[in-house]
Structures are given as structure tokens and as C-alpha cells.
C-alpha positions as CSV (number, residue, x, y, z in Angstrom):
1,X,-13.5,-7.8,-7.0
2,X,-11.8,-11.5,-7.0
3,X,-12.2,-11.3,-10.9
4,X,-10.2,-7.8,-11.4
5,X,-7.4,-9.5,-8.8
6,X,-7.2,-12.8,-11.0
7,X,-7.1,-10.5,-13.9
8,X,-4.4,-8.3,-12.6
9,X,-2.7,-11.7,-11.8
10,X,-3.0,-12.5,-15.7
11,X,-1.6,-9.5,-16.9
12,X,1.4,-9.3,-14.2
13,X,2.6,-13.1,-15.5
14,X,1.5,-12.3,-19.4
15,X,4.1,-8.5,-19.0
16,X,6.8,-10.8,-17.1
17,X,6.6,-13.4,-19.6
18,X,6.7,-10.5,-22.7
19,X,10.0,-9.1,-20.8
20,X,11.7,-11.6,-20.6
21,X,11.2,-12.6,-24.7
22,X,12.1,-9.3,-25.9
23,X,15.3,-9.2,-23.4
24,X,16.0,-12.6,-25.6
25,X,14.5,-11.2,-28.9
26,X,17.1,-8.2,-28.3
27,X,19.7,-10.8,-27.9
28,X,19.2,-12.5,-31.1
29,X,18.8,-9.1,-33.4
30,X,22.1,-8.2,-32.1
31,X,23.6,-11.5,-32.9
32,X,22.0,-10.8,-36.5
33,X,23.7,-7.4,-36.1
34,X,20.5,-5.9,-36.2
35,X,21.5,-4.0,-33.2
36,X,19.2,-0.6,-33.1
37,X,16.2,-3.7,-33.6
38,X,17.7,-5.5,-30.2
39,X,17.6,-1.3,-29.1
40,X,14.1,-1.4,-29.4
41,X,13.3,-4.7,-28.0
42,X,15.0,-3.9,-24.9
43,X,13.3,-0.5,-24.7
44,X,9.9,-2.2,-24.9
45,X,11.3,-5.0,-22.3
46,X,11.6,-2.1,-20.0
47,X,8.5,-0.3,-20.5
48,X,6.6,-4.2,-19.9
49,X,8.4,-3.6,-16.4
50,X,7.1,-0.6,-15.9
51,X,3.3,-1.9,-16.6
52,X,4.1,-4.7,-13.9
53,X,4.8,-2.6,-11.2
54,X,1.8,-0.2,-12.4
55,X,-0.5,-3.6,-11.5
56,X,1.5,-4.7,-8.6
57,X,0.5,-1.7,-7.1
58,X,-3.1,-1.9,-8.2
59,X,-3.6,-5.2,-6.6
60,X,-1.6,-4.0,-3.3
61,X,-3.8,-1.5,-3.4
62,X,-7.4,-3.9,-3.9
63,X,-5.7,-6.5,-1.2
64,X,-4.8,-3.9,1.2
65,X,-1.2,-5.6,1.4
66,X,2.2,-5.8,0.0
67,X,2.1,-8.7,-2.7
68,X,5.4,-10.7,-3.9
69,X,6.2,-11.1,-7.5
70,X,7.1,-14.7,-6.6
71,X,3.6,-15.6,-5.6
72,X,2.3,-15.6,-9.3
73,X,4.7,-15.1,-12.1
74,X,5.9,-17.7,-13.4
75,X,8.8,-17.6,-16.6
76,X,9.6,-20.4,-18.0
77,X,13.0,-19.5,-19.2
78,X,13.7,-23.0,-21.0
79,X,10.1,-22.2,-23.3
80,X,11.0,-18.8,-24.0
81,X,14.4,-19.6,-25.8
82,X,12.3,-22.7,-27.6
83,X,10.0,-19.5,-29.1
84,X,13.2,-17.4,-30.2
85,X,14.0,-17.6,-34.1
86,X,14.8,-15.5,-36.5
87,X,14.5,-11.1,-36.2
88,X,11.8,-10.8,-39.1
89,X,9.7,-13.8,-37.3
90,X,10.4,-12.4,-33.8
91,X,9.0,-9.1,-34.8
92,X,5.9,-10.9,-36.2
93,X,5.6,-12.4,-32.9
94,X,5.9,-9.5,-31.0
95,X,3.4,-7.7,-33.1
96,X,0.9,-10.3,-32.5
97,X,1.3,-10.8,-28.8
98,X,1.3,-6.7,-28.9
99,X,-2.3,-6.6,-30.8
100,X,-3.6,-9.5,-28.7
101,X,-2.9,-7.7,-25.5
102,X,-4.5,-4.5,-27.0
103,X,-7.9,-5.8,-28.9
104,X,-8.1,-8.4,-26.5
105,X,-6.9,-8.7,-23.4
106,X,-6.9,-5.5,-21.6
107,X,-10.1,-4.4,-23.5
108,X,-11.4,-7.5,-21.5
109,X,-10.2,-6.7,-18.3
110,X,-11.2,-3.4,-18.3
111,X,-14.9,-4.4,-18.6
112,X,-14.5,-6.7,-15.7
113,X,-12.9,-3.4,-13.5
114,X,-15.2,-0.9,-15.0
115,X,-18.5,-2.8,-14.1
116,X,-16.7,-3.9,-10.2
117,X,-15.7,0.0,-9.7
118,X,-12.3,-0.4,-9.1
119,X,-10.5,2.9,-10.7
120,X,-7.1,1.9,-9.6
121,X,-6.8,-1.4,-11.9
122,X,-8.7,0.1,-14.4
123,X,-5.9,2.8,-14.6
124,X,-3.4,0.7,-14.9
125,X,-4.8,-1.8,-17.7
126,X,-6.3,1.2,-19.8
127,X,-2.3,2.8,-19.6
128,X,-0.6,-0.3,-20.3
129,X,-3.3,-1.2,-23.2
130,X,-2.5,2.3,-24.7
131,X,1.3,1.5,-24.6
132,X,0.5,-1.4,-26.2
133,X,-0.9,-0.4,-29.2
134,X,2.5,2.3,-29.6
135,X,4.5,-1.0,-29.0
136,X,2.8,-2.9,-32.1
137,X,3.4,0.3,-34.2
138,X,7.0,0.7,-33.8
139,X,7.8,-3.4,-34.2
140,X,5.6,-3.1,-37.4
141,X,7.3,0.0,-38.8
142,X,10.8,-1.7,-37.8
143,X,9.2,-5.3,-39.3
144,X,8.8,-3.0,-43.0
145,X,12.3,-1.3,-42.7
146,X,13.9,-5.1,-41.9
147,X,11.3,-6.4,-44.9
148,X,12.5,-2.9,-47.1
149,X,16.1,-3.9,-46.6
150,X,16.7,-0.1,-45.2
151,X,19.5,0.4,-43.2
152,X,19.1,1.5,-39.4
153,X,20.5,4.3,-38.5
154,X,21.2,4.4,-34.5
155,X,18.2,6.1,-32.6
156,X,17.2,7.6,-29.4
157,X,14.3,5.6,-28.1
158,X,12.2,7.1,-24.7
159,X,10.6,5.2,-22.3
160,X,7.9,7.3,-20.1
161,X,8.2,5.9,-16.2
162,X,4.9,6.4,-15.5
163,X,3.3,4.4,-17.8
164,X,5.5,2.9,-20.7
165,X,5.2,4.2,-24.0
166,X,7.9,4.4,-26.2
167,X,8.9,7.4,-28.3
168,X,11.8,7.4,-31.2
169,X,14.3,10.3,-31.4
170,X,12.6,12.4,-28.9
171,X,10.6,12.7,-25.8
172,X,7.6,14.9,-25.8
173,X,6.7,17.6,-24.1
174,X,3.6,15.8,-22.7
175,X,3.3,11.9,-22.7
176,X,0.5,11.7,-25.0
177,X,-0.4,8.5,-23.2
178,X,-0.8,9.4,-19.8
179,X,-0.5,13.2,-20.1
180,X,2.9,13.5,-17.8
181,X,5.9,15.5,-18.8
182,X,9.0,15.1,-20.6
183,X,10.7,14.7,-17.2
184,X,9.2,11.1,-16.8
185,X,10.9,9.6,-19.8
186,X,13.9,8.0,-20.0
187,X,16.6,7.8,-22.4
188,X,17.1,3.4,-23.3
């Protein structure tokens, strides 16, 4: 069990850390007045927030406690703002980190919870891991429409409370993600 803790540890500080760079990736597309690009940074920022608290209260639940967010994550605001350049290679970053996340890390950690039995942590990685991969695909298809030169029409972007994913324009009837309803997304 100490090895699905640690790992939920890891993934609390890595979604903190991601938050906070797309709040400041947001910043700097709207300073590029690439505003409905800052849009969907933020929108992603938020759903990162909701996979924190999804594995806050997974490891609450494996300690039998209340933990702090102070006891483990740790930004670094100062190295953040050194890693924020320019939209197109902000995009590229948050593609990779977005891939990374998916292929790597939370395939990893869901080994370690599958083989130690714990369903609650494994819920929470295996929701946030799918989120991820939607994240990727809308910061690639905005990455082409930046690269395309095509202009960006305002858009309603969704953010499902439950576990995170992002939709564009509408919210679904069902999240196709975690299978809750349209009344569990939010309007960013």
C-alpha cells in the first residue's frame, strides 16, 4: 500500500504543478491575444484541480485521515514562469506533459494499485488518465488551428466535476469518461 500512497503523492504535486502552468500559459495566450487558447488552458487548469481533490480523497481514504495539501505539494512558482514562452511552444509543452501523464505515468500507477487492491486510487488515476488523453487532444487540435493560422471563434468549453474532462461547445448527455450526467459539467 505505501507504494500507491507515494504514488498518489506524485500525481497530487505533478496536477498542482500542471495547474498552475496552464493558469500562466492562459496568461501568456491572452497577452498574444490568443484569448479562446488562454480559454482552454484555464479550463484544463480547472479540470487538473478537480483530479487533485479526486486523489486527496483517495489517499484520505488509504490513511484513514484528513491529509493537508501543504504536506506534499510543492510549486515552484519562480520555475514555472522560467518554463513559459511562446503559445505555439506552450501548447507543445502541454501536449507532452499531457501524453506523458497518459502513456506513462498513470498507466504506471495503476499497475502498482491494481496488483495492491486498492479500488479507490485506482479510480481516481484510471479517471484522471482518461481526462488526460481528451486534454492532449484538444491542445493538439488548437496547436493545428494556431499552426493553420485559423481564426478562433469564442467557444463554450465544459468541465465535468466529477472527474475532469473537457468538452467544446457542448456538454453531453453522459460524461463519456466517467459515465455521469450533463448536470456535473460546468460551463469555464
Amino acid at each position: 500500500m505505501s507504494i500507491v500512497i507515494e504514488n498518489l503523492k506524485e500525481a497530487i504535486k505533478g496536477e498542482s504543478n500542471a495547474k498552475r502552468k496552464y493558469e500562466l500559459y492562459a496568461e501568456q495566450a491572452v497577452k498574444e491575444n490568443l484569448e479562446e487558447i488562454g480559454h482552454l488552458f484555464n479550463a484544463v487548469a480547472f479540470a487538473e484541480s478537480i483530479h487533485i481533490k479526486n486523489h486527496f480523497k483517495a489517499l484520505s481514504t488509504l490513511l484513514n485521515s484528513e491529509v493537508d495539501v501543504n504536506d506534499f505539494v510543492e510549486i515552484n512558482e519562480d520555475e514555472l514562469k522560467k518554463k513559459v514562452k511562446d503559445t505555439r511552444s506552450n501548447l507543445i509543452d502541454a501536449i507532452n506533459g499531457e501524453t506523458y501523464e497518459f502513456k506513462v505515468m498513470y498507466k504506471n500507477f495503476m499497475k502498482n494499485t491494481r496488483k495492491n487492491k486498492e479500488d479507490v486510487a485506482e479510480l481516481s488515476m484510471d479517471l484522471a488518465r482518461k481526462a488526460e488523453n481528451v486534454h492532449k487532444k484538444l491542445y493538439y487540435k488548437f496547436l493545428k488551428m494556431l499552426e493553420k493560422n485559423q481564426k478562433f471563434e469564442p467557444i463554450e468549453i465544459y468541465v465535468c466535476q466529477i472527474c475532469g474532462n473537457v468538452e467544446l461547445e457542448n456538454a453531453p448527455n453522459t460524461c463519456p469518461i466517467c459515465d455521469h450526467s450533463q448536470k456535473y459539467f460546468i460551463k469555464k
